[in-house]
C-alpha positions as CSV (number, residue, x, y, z in Angstrom):
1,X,17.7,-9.4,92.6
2,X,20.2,-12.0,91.9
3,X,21.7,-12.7,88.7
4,X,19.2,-14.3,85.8
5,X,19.4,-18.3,85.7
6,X,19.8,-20.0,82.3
7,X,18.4,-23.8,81.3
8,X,20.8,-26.4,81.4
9,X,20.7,-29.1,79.1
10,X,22.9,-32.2,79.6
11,X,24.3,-33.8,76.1
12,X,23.0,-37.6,75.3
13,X,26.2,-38.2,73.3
14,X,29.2,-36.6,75.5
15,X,27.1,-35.8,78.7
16,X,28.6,-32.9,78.7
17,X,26.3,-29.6,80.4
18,X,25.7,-26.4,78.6
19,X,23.1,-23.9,78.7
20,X,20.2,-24.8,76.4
21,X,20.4,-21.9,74.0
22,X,23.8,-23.9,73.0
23,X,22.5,-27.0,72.3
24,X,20.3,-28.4,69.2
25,X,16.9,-30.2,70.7
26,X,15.6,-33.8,68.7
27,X,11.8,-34.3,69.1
28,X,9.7,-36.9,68.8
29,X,6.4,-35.7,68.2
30,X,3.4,-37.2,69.4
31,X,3.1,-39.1,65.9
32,X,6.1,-40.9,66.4
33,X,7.7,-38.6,64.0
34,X,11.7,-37.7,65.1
35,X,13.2,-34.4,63.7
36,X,16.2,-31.9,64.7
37,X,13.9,-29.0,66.4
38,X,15.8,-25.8,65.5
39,X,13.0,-23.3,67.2
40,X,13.9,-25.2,70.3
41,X,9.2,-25.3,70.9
42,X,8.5,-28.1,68.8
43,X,5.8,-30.8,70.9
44,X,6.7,-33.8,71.7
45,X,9.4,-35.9,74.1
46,X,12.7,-34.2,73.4
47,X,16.8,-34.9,73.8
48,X,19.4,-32.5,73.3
49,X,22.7,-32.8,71.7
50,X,26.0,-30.6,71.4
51,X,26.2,-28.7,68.4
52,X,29.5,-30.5,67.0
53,X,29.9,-32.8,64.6
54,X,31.6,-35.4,66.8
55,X,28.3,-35.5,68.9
56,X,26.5,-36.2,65.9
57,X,28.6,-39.1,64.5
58,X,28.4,-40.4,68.1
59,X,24.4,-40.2,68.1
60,X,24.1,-42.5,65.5
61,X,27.5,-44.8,66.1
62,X,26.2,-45.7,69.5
63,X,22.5,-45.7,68.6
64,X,21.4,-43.5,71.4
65,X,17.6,-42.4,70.7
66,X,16.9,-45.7,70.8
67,X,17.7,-45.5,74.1
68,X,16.6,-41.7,74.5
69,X,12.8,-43.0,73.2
70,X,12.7,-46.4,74.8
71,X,11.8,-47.2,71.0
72,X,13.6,-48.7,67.9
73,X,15.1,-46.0,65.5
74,X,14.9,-46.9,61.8
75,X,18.7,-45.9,60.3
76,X,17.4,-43.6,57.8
77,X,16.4,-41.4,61.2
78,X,20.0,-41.3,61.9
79,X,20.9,-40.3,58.6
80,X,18.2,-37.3,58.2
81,X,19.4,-35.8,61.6
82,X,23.0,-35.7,60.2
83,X,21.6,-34.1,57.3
84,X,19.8,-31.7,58.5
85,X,23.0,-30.6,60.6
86,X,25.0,-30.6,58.0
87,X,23.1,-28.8,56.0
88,X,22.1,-26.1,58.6
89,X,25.9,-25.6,59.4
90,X,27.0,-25.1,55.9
């Protein structure tokens, strides 16, 4: 038996690839709604990001779940996901 395979998870900000236990996922649920998914099992399309606060700024600098969604992002989107980082890494 050969050695046990992890997920890999490419970054949307630095495109960097790291195992998915590593990274944080974003959902968009089937309502449209998009939120940080910390359990990593939420349903929905989902995008995952680095865990660093440089990925973060870049996420919403460059707009990229706009282009993650093939949808417009309101701002205040942006914001809430650098929130909720923020305030889970405290």
């Amino acid at each position: 038996m050969g050695p046990k395979k992890f997920p890999v998870r490419t970054c949307i900000a630095c495109r960097t690839e790291k195992p998915k236990r590593d990274m944080l996922r974003i959902v968009k649920s089937p309502e449209g709604i998009i939120s940080l998914d910390f359990s990593g099992k939420l349903p929905g399309r989902g995008a995952y990001i680095c865990s660093d606060a440089a990925c973060i700024r870049k996420l919403a600098q460059k707009k990229l779940l706009n282009k993650v969604f093939s949808a417009p992002v309101d701002e205040e989107v942006y914001r809430r996901i650098e929130e909720e980082f923020n305030g889970n890494n405290a």
